[in-house]
NUMI-832721 format. One line per 10 residues: number of its first residue (from 1); for each residue x, y, z of C-alpha. Coordinates in pm, 1 decimal, padded with zeros to 6 digits. Example, Ala and Ser with C-alpha at 12.3 -4.5 7.8 and 13.67 -1.06 7.14 Angstrom:
<pts>
1> 01230.0:-00450.0:00780.0 ~ 01367.0:-00106.0:00714.0
</pts>
This chain:
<pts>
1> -00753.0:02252.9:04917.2 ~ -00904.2:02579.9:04908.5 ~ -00625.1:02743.4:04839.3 ~ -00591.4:02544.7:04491.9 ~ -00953.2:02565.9:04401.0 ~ -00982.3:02836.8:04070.5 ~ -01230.3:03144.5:04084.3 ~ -01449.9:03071.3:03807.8 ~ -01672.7:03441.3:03882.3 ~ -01693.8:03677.5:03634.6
11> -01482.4:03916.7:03833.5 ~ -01210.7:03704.1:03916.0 ~ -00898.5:03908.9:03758.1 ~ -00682.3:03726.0:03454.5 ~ -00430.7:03526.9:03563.1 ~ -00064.3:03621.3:03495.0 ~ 00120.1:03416.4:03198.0 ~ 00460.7:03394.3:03041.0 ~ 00482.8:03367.9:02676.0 ~ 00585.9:03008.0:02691.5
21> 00256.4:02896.6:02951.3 ~ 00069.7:03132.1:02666.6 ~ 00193.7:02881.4:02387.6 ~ 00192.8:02555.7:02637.6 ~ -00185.9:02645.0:02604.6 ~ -00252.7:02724.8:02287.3 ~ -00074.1:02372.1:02201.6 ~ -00265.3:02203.6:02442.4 ~ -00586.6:02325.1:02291.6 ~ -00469.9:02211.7:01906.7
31> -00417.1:01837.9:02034.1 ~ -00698.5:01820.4:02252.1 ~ -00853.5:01968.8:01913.1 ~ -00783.5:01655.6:01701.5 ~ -00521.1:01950.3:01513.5 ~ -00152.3:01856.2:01495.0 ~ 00042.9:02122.7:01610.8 ~ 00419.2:01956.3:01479.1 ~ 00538.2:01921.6:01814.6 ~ 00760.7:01589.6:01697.2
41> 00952.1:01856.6:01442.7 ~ 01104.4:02059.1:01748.9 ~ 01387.7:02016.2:01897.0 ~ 01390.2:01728.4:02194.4 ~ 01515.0:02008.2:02477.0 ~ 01193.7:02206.1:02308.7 ~ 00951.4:01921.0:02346.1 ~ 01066.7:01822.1:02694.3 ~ 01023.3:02237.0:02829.8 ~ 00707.8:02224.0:02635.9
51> 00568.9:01901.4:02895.2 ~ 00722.4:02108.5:03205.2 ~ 00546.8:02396.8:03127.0 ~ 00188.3:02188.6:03116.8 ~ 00284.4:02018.3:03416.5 ~ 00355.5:02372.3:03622.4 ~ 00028.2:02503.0:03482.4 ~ -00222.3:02282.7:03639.1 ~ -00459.5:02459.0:03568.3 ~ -00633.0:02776.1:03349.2
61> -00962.1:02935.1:03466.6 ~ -01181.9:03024.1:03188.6 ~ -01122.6:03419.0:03165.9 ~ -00761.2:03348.0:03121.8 ~ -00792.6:03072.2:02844.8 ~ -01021.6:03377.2:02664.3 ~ -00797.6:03622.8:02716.7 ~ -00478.7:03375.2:02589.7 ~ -00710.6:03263.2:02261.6 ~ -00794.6:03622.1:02189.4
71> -00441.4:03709.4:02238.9 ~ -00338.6:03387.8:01987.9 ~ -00633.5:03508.3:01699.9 ~ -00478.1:03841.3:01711.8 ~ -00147.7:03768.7:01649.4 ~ -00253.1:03487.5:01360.8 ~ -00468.2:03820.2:01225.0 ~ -00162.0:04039.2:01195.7 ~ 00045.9:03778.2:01034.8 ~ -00016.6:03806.5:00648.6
81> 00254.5:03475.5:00583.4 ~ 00433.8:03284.2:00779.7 ~ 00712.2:03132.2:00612.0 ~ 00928.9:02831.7:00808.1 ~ 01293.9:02881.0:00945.7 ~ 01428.9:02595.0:00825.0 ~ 01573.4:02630.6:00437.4 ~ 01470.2:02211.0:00414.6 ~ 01090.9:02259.9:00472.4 ~ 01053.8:02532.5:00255.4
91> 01264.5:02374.1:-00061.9 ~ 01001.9:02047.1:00030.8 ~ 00736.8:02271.8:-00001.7 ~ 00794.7:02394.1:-00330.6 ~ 00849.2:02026.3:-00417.0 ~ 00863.0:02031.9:-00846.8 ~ 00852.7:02386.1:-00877.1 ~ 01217.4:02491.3:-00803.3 ~ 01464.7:02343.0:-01103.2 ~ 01614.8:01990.0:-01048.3
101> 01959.3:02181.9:-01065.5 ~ 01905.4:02409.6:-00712.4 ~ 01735.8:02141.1:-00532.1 ~ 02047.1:01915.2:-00635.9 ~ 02290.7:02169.8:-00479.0 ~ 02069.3:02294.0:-00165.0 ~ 02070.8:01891.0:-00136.5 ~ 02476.1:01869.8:-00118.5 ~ 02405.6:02161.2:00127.1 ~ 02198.0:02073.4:00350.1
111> 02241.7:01686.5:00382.7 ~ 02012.0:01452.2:00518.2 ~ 01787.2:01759.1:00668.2 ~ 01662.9:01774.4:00313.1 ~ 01364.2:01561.0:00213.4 ~ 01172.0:01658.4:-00084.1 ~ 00870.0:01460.9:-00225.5 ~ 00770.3:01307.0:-00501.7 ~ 00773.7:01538.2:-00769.5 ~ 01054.0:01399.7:-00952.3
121> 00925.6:01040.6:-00918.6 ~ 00630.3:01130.7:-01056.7 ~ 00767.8:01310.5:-01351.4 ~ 00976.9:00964.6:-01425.8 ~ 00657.3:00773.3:-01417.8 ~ 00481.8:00976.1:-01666.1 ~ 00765.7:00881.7:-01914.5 ~ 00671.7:00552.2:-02142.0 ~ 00780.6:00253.5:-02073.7 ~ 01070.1:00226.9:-02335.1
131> 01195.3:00501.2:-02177.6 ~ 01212.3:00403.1:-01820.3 ~ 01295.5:00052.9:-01935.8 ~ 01618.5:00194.5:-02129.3 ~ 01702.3:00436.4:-01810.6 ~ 01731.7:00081.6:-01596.4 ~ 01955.0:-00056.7:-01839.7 ~ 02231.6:00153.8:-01731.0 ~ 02165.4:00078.8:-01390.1 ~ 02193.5:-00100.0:-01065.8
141> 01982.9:-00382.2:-00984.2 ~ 01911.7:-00185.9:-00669.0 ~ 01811.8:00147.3:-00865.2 ~ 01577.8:-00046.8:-01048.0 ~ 01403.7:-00204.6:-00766.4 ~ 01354.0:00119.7:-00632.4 ~ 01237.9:00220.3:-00953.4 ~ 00989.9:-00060.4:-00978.3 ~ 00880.3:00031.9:-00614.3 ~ 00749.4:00363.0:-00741.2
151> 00554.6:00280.7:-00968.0 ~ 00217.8:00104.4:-01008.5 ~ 00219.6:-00281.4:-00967.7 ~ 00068.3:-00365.2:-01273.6 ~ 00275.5:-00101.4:-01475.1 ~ 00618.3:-00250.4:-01245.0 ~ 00511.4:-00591.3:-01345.2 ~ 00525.5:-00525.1:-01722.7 ~ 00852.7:-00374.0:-01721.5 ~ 01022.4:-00673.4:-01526.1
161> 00815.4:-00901.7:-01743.1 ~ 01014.2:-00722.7:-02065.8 ~ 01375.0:-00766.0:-01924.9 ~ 01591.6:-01077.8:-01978.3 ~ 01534.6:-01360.9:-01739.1 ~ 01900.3:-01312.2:-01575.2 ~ 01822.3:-00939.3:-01512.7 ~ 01468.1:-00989.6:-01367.1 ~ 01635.5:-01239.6:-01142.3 ~ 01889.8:-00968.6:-01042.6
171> 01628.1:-00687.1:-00998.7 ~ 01406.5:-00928.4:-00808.7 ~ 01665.7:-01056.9:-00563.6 ~ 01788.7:-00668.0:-00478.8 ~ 01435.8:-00549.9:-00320.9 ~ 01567.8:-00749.7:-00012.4 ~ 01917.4:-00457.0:-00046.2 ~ 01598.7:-00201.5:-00030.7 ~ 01511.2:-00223.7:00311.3 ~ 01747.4:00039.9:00477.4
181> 01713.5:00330.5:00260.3 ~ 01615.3:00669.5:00401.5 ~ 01375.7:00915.3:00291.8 ~ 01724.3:01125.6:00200.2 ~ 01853.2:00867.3:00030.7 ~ 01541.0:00784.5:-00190.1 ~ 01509.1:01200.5:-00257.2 ~ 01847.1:01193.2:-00379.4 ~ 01798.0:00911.1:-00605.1 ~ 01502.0:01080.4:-00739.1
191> 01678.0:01394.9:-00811.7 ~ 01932.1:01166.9:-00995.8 ~ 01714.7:01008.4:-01215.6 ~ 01493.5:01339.9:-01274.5 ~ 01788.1:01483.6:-01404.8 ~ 01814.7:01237.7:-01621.0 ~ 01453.3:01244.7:-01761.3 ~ 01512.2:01665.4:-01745.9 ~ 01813.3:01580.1:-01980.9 ~ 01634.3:01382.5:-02275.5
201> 01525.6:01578.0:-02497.4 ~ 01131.0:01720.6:-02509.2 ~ 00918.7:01528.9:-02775.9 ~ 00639.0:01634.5:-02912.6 ~ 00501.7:01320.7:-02948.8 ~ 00374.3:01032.9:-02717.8 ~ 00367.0:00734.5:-02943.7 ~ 00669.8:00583.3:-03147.9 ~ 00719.4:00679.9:-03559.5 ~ 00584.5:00324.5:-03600.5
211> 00305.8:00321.0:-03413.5 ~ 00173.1:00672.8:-03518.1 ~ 00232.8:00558.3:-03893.3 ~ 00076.7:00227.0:-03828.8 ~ -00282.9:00369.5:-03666.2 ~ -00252.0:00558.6:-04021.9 ~ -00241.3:00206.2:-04202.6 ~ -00445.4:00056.6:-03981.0 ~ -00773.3:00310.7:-04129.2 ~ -00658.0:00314.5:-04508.6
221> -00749.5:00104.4:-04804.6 ~ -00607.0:-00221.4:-04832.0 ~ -00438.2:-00155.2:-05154.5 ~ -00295.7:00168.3:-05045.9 ~ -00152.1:00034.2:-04711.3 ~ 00040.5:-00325.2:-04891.3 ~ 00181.5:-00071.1:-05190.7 ~ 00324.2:00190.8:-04911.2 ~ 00444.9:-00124.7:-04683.2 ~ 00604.4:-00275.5:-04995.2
231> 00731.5:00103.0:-05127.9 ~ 00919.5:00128.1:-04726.9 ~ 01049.0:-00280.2:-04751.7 ~ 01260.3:-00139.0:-05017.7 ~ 01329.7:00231.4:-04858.6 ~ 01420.9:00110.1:-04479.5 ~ 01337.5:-00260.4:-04417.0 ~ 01402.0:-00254.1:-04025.5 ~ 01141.1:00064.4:-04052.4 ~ 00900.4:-00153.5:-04228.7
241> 00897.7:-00472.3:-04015.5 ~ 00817.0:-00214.4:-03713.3 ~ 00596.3:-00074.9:-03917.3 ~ 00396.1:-00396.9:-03987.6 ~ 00419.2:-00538.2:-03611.1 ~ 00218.8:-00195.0:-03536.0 ~ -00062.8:-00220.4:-03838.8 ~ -00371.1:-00432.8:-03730.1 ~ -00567.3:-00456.1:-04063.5 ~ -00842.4:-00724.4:-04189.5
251> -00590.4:-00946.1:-04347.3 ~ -00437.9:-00981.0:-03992.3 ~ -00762.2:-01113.8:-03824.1 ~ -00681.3:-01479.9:-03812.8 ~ -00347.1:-01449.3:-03679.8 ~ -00363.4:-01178.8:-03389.7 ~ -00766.2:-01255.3:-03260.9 ~ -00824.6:-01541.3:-03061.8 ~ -01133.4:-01748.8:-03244.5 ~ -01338.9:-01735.5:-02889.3
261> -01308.4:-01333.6:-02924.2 ~ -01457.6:-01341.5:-03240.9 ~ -01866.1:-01327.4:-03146.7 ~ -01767.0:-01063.1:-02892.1 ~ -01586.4:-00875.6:-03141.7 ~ -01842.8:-00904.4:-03413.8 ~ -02118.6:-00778.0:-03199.4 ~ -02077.3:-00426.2:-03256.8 ~ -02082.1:-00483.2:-03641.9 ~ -02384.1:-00357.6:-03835.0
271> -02522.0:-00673.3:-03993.8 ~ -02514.0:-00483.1:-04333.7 ~ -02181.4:-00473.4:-04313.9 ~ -02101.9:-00797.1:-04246.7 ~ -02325.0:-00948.2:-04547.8 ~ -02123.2:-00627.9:-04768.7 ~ -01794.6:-00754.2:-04642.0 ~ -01869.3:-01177.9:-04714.7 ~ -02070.7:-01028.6:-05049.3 ~ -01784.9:-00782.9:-05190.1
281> -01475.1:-00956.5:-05001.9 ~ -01189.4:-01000.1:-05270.0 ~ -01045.8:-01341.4:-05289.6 ~ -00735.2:-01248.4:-05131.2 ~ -00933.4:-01211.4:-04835.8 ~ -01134.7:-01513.6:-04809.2 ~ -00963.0:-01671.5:-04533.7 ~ -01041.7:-01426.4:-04296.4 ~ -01435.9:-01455.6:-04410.0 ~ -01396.1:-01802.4:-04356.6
291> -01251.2:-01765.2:-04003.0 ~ -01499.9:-01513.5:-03860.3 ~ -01783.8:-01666.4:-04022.9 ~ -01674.7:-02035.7:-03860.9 ~ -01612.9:-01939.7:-03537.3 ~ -01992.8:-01770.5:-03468.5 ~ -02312.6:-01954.2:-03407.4 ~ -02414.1:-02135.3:-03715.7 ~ -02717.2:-01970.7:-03722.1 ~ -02562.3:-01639.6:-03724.8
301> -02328.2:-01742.1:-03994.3 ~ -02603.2:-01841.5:-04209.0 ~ -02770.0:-01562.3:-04177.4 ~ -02496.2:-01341.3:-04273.9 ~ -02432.5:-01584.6:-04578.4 ~ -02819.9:-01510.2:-04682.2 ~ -02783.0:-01173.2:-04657.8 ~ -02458.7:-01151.1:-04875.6 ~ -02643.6:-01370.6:-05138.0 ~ -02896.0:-01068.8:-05138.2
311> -02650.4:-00846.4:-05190.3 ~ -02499.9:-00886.7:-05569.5 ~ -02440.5:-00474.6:-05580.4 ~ -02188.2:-00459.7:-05327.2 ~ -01921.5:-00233.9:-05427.7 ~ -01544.7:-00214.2:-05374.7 ~ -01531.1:00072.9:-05127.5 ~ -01853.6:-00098.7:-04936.9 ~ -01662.7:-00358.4:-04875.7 ~ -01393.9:-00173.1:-04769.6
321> -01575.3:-00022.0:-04523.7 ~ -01716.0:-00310.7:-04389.7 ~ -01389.8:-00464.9:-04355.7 ~ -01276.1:-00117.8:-04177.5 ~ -01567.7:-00105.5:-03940.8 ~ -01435.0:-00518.8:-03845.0 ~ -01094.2:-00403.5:-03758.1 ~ -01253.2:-00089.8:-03548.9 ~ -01440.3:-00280.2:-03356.7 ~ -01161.7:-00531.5:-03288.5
331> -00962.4:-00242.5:-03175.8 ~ -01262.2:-00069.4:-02971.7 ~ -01300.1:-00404.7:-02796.7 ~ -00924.3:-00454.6:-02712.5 ~ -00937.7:-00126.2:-02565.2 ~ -01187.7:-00151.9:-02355.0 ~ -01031.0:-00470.9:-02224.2 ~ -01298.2:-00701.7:-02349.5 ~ -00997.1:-00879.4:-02534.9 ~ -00604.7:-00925.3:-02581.4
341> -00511.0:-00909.0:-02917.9 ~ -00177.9:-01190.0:-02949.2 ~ 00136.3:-01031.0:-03074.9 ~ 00252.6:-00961.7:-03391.8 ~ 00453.7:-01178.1:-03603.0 ~ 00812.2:-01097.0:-03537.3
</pts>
């Protein structure tokens, strides 16, 4: 046994390695180091040399383990960049900075060996949901399970909730045709349907004409927004009725906000402005007085209908503004996810 017992003195001389027992212990020091190495990504003849070479060294007095780590920091010193052998891992590195077009053909190239991430999937999820929803039109039930699969539940739940009960079925049915794919395969269907999202034309804006136009509406005086709704019934019709499922104004109170939502939504209302808005309301808006101020406390509501008794100065644009500050609120609440606003007619 003596003979296999290692001089641990100072003086004992370096022992005598080959580059491949120098590298068997530098690897051996990055696992027992909680550091992963990449062993798995060599080849298997590699890998199985690599646990040979461990095996024949037994063991490494301490002088030589220096002497192999001083030898490793040098050379990791005098390399300025390393840059991998292997044309796959470095396109997968540069995941969504190379164009959609080389990627596509290094793809064809290098088959399978060619896994890129998930720059392209998230560039399709940052597009809005019309647009994804029209992109699964065109295709396969399977394509838009995977589809669905990348994106966030709640966000992959709205979109099946807006397709046509025979499609959703379809979609639903093909996750179970989903199980198989590879990590090449799903790369490559990402590339396809970046290229796709590449192809559309840039916009420079995130919300629809109708929308934008509506938010517009939605702030200006009642009188202005029905004469420029009625001007664009006669000027594009199928403009205007988008137009008016986008505008949320005071006159659309009763039929879009649920009567319980009503104290919540009311609460961030300046009492002055309620008692200017039930004081200076015109008549065509009555009916929405009479709903807000019927489904508060009573007590509330007759307080607001003292204080508008008070008030026998209120002028147009006061109550305009009160009426305004209503529908912000309503809107300020609905974004914050206090309440749902229902739909709007047609």
């Amino acid at each position: 046994m003596s003979d296999l017992t290692p001089t641990l003195g100072a003086d004992a001389p370096i022992r005598r390695l080959s580059p491949r027992q120098k590298a068997a212990v530098v690897i051996h020091l990055l696992v027992s180091g909680g550091v992963d190495p990449g062993i798995r990504e060599l080849p298997a003849h590699q890998q199985r040399r690599l646990v040979s070479d461990l095996a024949d060294l037994r063991f490494v007095d301490r002088r030589t383990l220096a002497a192999v780590v001083r030898e490793f920091a040098g050379e990791l010193d005098s390399i300025g960049l390393h840059f991998p052998r292997d044309p796959a891992r470095i396109i997968a590195g540069f995941d969504g900075a190379l164009s959609l077009e080389v990627v596509e053909a290094m793809t064809a190239e290098l088959g399978d060996n060619l896994v890129v991430g998930d720059a392209t999937w998230a560039k399709l999820a940052a597009q809005p949901d019309a647009d994804i929803s029209e992109m699964m039109t065109e295709e396969s039930d399977e394509i838009c399970a995977i589809i669905l699969s990348k994106l966030v539940p709640e966000r992959a739940a709205r979109l099946l909730g807006q397709m046509d009960e025979t499609r959703a079925n379809g979609v639903t049915a093909a996750f179970s045709r989903t199980r198989e794919i590879g990590p090449a395969a799903l790369a490559r269907i990402g590339l396809a349907l970046g290229r796709q999202t590449c192809a559309a034309p840039a916009r420079a804006f995130t919300t629809t004409p109708e929308a934008r136009i509506g938010e517009i509406l939605n702030a200006a005086r009642s009188d202005l927004r029905r004469g420029l709704l009625d001007a664009l019934d006669e000027s594009d019709a199928t403009f205007a009725g988008q137009v008016r499922a986008s505008v949320f104004s005071f006159e659309n109170v009763p039929q879009r906000l649920d009567p319980r939502d009503v104290p919540r939504a009311l609460r961030a209302v300046a009492p002055d402005k309620l008692a200017a808005v039930v004081a200076g309301a015109p008549e065509s808006q009555a009916q929405v007085v009479d709903f807000l101020l019927s489904n508060i406390s009573t007590r509330l509501a007759s307080q607001i209908r003292e204080d508008a008794a008070d008030r026998d100065d209120v002028q147009p644009e006061e109550a305009e503004a009160g009426m305004l500050a209503i529908v912000a609120a309503i809107r300020e609440a609905e974004a914050a996810g206090d309440l749902e606003l229902k739909p709007a007619d047609g």
